[in-house]
C-alpha positions as CSV (number, residue, x, y, z in Angstrom):
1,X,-3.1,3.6,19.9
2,X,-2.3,1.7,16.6
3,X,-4.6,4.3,14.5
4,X,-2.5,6.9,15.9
5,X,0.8,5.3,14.9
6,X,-0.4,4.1,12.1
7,X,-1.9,7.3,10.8
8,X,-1.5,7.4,7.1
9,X,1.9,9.3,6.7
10,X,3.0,8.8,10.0
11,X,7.1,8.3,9.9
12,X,8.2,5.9,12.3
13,X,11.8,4.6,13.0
14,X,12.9,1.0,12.4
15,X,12.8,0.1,16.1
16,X,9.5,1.8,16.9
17,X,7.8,0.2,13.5
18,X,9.3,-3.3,14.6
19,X,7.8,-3.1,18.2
20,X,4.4,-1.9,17.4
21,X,3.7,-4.2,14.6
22,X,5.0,-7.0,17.7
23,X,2.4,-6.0,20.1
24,X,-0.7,-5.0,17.5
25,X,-0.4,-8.9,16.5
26,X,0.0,-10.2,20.0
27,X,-3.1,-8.3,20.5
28,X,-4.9,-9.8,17.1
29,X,-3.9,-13.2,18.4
30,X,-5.5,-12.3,21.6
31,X,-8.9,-11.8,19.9
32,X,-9.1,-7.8,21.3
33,X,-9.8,-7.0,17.4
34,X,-13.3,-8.2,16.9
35,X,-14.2,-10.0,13.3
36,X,-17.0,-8.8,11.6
37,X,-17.5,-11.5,9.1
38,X,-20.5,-13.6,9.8
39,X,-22.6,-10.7,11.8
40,X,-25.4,-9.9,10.0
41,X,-25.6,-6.9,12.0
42,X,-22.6,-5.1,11.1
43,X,-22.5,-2.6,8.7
44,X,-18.7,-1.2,7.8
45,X,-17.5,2.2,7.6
46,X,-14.2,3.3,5.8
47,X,-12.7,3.5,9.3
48,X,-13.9,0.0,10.0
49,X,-12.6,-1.6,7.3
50,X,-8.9,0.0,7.3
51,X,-8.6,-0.8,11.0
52,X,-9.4,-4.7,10.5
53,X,-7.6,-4.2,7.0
54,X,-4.2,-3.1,8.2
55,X,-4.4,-5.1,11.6
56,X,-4.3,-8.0,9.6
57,X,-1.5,-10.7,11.0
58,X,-0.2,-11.1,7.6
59,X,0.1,-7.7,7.1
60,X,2.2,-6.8,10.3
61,X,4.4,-10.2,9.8
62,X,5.3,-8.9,6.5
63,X,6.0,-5.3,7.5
64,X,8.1,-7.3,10.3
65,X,10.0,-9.5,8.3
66,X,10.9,-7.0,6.0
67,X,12.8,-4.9,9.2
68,X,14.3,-8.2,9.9
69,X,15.8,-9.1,7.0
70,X,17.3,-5.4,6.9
71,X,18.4,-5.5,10.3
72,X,20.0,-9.0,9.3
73,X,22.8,-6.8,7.0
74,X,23.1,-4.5,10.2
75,X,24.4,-7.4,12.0
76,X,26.6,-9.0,9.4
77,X,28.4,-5.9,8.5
78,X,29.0,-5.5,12.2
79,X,30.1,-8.7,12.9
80,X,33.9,-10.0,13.3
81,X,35.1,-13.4,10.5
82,X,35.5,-16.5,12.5
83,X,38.9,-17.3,13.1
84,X,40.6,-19.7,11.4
85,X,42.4,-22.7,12.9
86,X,45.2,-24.7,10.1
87,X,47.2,-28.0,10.3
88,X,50.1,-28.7,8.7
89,X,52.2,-31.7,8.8
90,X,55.8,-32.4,6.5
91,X,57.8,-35.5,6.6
92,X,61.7,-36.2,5.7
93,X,63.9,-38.7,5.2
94,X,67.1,-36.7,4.3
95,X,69.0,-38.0,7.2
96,X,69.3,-41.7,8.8
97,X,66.0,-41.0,10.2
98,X,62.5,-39.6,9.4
99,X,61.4,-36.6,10.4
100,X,57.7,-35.1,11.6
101,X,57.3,-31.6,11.8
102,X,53.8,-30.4,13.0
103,X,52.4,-27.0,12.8
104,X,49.3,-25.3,14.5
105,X,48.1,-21.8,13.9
106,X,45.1,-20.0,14.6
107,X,44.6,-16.6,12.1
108,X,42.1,-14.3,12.0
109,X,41.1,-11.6,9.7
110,X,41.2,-8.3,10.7
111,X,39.2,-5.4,8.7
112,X,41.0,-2.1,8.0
113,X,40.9,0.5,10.3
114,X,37.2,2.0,10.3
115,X,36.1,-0.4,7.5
116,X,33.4,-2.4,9.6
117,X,32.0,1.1,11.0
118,X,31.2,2.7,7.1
119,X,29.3,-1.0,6.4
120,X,27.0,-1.0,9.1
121,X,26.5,3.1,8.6
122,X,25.5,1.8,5.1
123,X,23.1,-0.9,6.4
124,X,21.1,1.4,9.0
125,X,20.8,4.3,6.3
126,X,19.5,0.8,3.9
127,X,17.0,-0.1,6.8
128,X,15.9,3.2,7.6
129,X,14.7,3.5,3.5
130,X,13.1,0.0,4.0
131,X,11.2,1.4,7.2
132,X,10.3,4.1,4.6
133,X,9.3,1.5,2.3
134,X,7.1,-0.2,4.2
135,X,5.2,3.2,5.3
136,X,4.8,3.6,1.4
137,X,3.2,-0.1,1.1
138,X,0.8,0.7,4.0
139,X,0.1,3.5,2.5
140,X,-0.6,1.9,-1.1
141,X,-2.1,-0.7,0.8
142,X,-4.7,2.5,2.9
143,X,-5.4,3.3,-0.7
144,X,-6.3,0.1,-2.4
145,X,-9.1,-1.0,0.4
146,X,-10.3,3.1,0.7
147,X,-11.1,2.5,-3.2
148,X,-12.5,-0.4,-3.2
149,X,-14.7,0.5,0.0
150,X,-16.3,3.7,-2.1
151,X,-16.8,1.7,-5.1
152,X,-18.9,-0.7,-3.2
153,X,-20.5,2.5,-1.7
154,X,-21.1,3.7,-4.9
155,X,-22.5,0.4,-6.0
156,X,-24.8,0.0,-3.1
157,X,-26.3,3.6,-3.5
158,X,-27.1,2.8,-7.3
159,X,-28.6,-0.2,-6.5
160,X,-31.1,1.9,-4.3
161,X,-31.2,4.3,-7.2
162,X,-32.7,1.4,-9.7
163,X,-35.1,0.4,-6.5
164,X,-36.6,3.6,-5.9
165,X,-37.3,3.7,-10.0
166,X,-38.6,0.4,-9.4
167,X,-41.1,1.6,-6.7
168,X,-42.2,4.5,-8.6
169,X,-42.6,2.3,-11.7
170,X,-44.5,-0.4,-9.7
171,X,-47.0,2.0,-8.1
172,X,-47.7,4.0,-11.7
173,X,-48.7,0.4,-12.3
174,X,-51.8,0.6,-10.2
175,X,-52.6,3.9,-11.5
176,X,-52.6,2.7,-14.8
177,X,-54.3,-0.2,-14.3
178,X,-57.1,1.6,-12.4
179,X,-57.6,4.2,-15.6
180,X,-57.6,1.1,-17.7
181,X,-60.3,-0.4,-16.2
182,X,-62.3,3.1,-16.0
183,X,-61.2,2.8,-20.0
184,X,-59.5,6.2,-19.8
185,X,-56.1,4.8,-21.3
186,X,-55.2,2.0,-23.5
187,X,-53.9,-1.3,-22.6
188,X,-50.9,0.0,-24.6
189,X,-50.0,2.2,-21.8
190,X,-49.6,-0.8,-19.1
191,X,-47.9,-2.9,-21.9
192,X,-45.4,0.0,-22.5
193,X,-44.7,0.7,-18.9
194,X,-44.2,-3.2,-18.2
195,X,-41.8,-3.1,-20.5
196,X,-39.9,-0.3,-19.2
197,X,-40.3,-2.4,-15.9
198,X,-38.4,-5.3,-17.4
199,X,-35.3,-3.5,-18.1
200,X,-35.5,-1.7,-14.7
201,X,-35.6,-5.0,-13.1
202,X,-32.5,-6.2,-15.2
203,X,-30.4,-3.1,-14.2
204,X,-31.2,-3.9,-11.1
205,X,-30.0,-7.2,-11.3
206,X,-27.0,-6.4,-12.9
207,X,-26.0,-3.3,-10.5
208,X,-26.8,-6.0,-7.5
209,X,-24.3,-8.3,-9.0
210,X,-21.8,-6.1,-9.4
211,X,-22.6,-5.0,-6.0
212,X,-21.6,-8.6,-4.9
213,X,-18.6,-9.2,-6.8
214,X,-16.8,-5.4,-5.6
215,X,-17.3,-6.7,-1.6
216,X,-16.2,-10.0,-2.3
217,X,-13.1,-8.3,-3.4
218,X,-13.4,-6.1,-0.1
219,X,-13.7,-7.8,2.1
220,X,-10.8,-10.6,0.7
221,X,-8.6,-8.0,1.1
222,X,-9.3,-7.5,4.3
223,X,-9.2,-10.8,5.4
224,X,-13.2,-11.3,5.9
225,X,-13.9,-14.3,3.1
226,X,-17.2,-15.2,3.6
227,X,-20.7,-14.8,2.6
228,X,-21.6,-11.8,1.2
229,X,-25.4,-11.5,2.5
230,X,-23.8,-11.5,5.8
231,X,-22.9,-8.1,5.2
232,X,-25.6,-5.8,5.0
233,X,-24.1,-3.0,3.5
234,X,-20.9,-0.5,4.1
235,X,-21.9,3.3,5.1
236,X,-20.2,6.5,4.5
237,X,-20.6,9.7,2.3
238,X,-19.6,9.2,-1.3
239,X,-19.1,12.8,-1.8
240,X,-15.8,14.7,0.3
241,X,-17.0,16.6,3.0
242,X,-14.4,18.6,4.0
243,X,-12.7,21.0,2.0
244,X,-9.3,20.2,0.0
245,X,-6.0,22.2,2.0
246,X,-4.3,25.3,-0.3
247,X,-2.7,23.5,-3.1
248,X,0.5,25.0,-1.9
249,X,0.2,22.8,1.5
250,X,-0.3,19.8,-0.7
251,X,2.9,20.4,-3.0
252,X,4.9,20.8,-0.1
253,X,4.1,16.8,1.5
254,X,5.3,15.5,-1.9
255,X,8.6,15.3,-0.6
256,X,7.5,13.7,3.0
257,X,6.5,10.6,0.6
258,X,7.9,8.0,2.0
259,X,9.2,5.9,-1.1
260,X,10.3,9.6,-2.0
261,X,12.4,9.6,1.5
262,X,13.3,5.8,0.9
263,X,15.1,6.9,-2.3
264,X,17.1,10.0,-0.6
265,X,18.3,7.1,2.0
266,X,19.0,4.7,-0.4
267,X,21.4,7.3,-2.1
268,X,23.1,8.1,0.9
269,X,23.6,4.4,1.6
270,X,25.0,4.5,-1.4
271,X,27.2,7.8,-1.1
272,X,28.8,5.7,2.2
273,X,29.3,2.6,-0.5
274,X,31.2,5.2,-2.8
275,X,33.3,6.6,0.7
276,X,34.3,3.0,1.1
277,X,35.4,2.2,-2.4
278,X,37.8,4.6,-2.3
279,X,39.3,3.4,1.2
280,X,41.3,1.2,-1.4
281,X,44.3,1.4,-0.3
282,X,43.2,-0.3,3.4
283,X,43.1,-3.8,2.8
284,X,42.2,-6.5,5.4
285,X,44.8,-7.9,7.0
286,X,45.0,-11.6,8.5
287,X,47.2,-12.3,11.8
288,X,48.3,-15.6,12.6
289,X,49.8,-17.4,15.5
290,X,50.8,-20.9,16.2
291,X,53.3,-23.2,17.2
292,X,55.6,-25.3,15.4
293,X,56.3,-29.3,16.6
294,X,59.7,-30.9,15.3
295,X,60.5,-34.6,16.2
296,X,63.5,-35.1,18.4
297,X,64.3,-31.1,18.7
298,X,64.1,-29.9,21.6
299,X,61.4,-27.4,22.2
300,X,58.7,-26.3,20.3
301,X,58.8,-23.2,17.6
302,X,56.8,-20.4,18.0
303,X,54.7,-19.4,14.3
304,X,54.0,-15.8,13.8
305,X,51.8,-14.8,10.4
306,X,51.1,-11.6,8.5
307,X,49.5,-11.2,5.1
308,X,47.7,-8.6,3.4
309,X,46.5,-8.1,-0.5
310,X,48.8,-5.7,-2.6
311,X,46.2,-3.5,-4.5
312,X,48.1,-3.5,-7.7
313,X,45.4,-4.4,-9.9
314,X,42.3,-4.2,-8.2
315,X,42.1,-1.0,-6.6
316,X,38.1,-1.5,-6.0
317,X,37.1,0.2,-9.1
318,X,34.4,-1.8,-10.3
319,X,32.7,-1.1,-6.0
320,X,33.6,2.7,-6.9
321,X,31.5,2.7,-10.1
322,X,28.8,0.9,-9.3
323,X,28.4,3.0,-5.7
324,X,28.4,6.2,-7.6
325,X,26.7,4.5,-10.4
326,X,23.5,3.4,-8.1
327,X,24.0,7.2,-6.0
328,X,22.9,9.2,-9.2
329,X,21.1,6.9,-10.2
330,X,18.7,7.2,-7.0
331,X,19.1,11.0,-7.3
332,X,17.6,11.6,-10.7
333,X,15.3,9.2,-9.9
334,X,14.0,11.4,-7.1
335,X,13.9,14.4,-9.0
336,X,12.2,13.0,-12.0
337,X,9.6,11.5,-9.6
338,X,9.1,14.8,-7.2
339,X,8.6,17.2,-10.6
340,X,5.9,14.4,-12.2
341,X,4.3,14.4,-8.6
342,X,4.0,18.3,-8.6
343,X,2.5,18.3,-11.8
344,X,0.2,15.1,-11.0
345,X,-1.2,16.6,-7.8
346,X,-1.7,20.4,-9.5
347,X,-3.8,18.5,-12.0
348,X,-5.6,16.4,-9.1
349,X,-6.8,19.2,-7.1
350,X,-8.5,21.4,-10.1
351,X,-10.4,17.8,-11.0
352,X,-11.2,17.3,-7.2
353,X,-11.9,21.4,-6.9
354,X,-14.1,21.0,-10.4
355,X,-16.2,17.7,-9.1
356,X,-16.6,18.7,-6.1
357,X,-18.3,22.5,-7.2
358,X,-19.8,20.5,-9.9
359,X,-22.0,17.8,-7.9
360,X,-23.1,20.3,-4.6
361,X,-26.3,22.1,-6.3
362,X,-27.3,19.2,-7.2
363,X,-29.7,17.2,-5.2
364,X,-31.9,13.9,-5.5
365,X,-34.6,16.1,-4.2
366,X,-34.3,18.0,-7.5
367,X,-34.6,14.7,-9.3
368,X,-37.6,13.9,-7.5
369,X,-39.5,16.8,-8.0
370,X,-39.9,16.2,-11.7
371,X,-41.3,12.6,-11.2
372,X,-43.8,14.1,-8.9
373,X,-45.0,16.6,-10.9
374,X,-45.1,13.9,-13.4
375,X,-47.3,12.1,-11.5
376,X,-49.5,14.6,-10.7
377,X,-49.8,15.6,-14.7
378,X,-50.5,12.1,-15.7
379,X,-53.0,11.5,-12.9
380,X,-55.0,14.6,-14.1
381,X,-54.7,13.0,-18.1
382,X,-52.3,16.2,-19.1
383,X,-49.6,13.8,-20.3
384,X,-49.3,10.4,-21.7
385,X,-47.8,7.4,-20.8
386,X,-44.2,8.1,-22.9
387,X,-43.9,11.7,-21.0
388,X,-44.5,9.8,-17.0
389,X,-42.4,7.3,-18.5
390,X,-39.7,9.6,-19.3
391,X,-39.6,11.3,-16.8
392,X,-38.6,8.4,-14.5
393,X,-35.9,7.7,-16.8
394,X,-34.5,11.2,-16.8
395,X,-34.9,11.1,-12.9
396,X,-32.9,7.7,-12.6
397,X,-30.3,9.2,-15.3
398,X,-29.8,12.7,-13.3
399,X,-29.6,11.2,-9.7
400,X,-27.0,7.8,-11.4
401,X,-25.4,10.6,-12.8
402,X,-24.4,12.2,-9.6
403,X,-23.8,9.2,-7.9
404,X,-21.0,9.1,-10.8
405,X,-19.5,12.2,-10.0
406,X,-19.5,11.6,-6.2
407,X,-17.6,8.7,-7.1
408,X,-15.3,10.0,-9.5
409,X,-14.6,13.1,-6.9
410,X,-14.1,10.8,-4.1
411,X,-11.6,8.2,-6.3
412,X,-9.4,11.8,-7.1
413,X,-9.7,13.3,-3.4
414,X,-8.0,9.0,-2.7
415,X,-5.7,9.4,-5.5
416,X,-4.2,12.7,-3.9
417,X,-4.3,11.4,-0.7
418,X,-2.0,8.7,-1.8
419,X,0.9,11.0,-4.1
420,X,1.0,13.2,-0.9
421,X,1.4,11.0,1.9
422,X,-1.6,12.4,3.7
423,X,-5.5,12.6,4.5
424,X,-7.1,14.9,2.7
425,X,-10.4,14.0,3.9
C-alpha cells in the first residue's frame, strides 16, 4: 500500500500525506518492515533498498513535521485574539472627601469583515506547496539512494571483471609454467606475466575498496550502519531495460514537478497576500465593555468602547509590495525553471537514446572470444607471451568499458527520472 502512495510522482493532499506517513511509522515501530542489516543472506535490489529507504522513521517524522508546522499558520490565521480584560483605578481629593473611582472592561479585537477568511486561504494554498515540497524531497531523496545503489552495482560488477582477468591470468600461469619446464618458453615469460598479475591483483584491491566505501554510504542512507561483509552484494541490471517514453511525453511531466507545482501555489498564496493588502481601508476594530465603580454614587456606570486605526499614513503599502513583490517573483521563477527543464531533459534523452544504442551490440561474450582464441594460439606456440598478455588486457578494457557506459546510461535514464517527476524505467 505505501509503494503505491508513495510512487515516485504520486501527488497527495496535505491530509492524505499526513495520515499515511502516521500509519507507515506505526507500522515500522511495529517491526512489519523487516531489517536487513546483519543477514548475511540478503542480497538488495533497487526496490529493496528504496522501500526500507523511504520507510525510514526519520524520514516520515520529517515529512510530518513539516505538514504540521504548515498546518500550525492554518490555525493561527483562523484563530480569534484573546480578549482583553483592563483595570483602572483614579483618586480625588477635590472636595471634603476622597474619592475612588474603579473601572472594569473587557475588549476584544475584532478583524475586518472577511479579513480572517483571505489569511487562512493563504495558509492552505502555503501548505498545499509544502505538501508539494515534500513530494519533491522524496523524490530527490528516490534519486540519491537509486544512484548510489547502481554505483555500488557498477562497482560490484567491476570487481568480478578484475576476478575473472585474475582467473584467466592465474590458470595461463600453469600453462606457462608447464612449457617452461618442457623448456619451450623462457622464464621471462612467467616473470612477465607475474607481473601483469601484480597489478591485476592491485586493481582488484582498489575496485574492492571502493566497493566498500560506496555501500557504506548506501546503506547509511538507508538507515542500515553496519558491517559491510554482512551484505553480500546488491542485484539488478546496470543497463535500462525498458525503452525511454516519446520525448514529447516526457516534456509534458515537467510541469507535474512538484517543486514546479509548489512554486505556482506559493504565487497564488501570495496573489491572496497582495488581495489582502489592498483591503486597507478595513482596519480591525476593538469593542469594549465594562462597568464603572464611583464611591458614595449611587449605582454603577455602564463603559462602552470603540476604537479603530485611521489609515492616514500607513495604508499597507510596504504588505502590498512585498505580496506582489514575492508573486512575480515566484512566477519568473517558474518560467525560468520549466524552459531550462525542457532544454535539460531534450539533452537527457538523446544521451540516454545514444548510450543505450551504443552499449546493446556489445557483449562480454565478444570480449571473451578474443582471450580464448588467445589461448588457443599461445597453447599451439603461434603467439608469444606480450600477444596472450594483451589480449587479456584488451578483454578487461572492452568489457570495464561497457560496464562504464551501462553506468553512465543508467545515472542519465535517473537524472531524467528525477527533472520529470516520474519512472522512466
Amino acid at each position: 500500500m505505501y509503494e503505491k502512495l508513495f510512487k515516485t510522482g504520486t501527488r497527495l493532499g496535505a491530509g492524505t500525506f499526513k495520515s499515511v506517513c502516521n500509519a507507515i511509522g506505526l507500522i515500522l515501530l511495529c517491526g512489519i518492515v523487516p531489517a536487513l542489516a546483519g543477514t548475511p543472506d540478503t542480497v538488495l535490489s533497487e526496490q529493496d533498498v528504496l522501500r526500507i529507504g523511504l520507510d525510514r522513521p526519520e524520514v516520515l517524522q520529517h515529512v510530518k513535521s513539516s505538514i504540521d508546522l504548515a498546518e500550525s499558520d492554518i490555525i493561527e490565521a483562523g484563530t480569534w485574539e484573546n480578549p482583553e480584560f483592563s483595570y483602572d483605578q483614579e483618586s480625588s481629593n477635590d472636595g471634603p472627601d476622597d474619592i475612588t473611582s474603579r473601572s472594569y472592561m473587557l475588549s476584544q479585537k475584532v478583524t475586518g469583515f472577511g479579513q480572517r477568511d483571505i489569511k487562512t486561504e493563504a495558509a492552505r494554498k502555503r501548505l498545499d506547496a509544502v505538501t508539494q515540497e515534500m513530494s519533491q524531497w522524496r523524490l530527490e531523496r528516490t534519486t540519491d539512494i537509486r544512484q548510489k545503489f547502481y554505483a555500488v552495482l557498477y562497482q560490484q560488477q567491476l570487481h568480478d571483471v578484475f576476478a575473472k582477468w585474475r582467473s584467466g591470468m592465474d590458470a595461463m600461469e600453469m600453462v606457462m609454467q608447464k612449457r617452461m619446464e618442457a623448456g619451450d618458453i623462457s622464464g621471462y615469460d612467467l616473470d612477465r606475466l607475474k607481473r601483469e598479475q601484480s597489478f591485476v591483483r592491485a586493481g582488484q584491491r582498489q575496485a574492492h575498496a571502493e566497493h566498500d566505501r560506496m555501500t557504506q554510504e548506501l546503506l547509511a542512507t538507508i538507515g542500515l550502519i553496519g558491517d559491510v561483509s554482512s551484505l553480500p552484494g546488491v542485484t539488478g541490471n546496470l543497463l535500462p531495460e525498458t525503452p525511454l517514453p516519446p520525448l514529447e511525453k516526457l516534456l509534458e511531466k515537467i510541469a507535474e514537478q512538484p517543486d514546479l507545482l509548489a512554486m505556482k501555489l506559493q504565487s497564488k498564496a501570495y496573489a491572496i497576500d497582495e488581495r489582502l493588502a489592498q483591503r486597507w481601508w478595513l482596519q480591525d476594530i476593538t469593542l469594549g465593555m465594562g462597568v464603572k465603580d464611583i464611591e458614595n454614587a449611587e449605582g454603577d456606570a455602564l463603559l462602552f468602547k470603540i476604537s479603530l486605526p485611521i489609515p492616514v499614513f500607513n495604508r499597507n503599502s510596504r504588505a502590498l509590495h512585498q505580496a506582489k513583490a514575492s508573486r512575480l517573483q515566484q512566477q519568473n521563477k517558474y518560467n525560468l525553471v520549466l524552459s531550462e527543464r525542457q532544454g535539460i531533459v531534450r539533452g537527457l534523452w538523446h544521451q540516454a537514446s545514444e548510450l543505450t544504442e551504443a552499449v546493446r551490440p556489445l557483449t562480454e561474450e565478444d570480449c571473451q572470444s578474443l582471450v580464448e582464441s588467445a589461448e588457443i594460439a599461445y597453447k599451439a606456440g603461434e603467439i608469444g607471451a606480450l600477444e596472450i598478455l594483451d589480449a587479456y588486457r584488451i578483454s578487461f578494457e572492452n568489457q570495464a568499458q561497457i560496464l562504464s557506459i551501462m553506468r553512465e546510461a543508467r545515472m542519465v535514464r535517473i537524472e531524467l527520472d528525477l527533472i520529470t517527476g516520474g519512472n522512466t524505467q
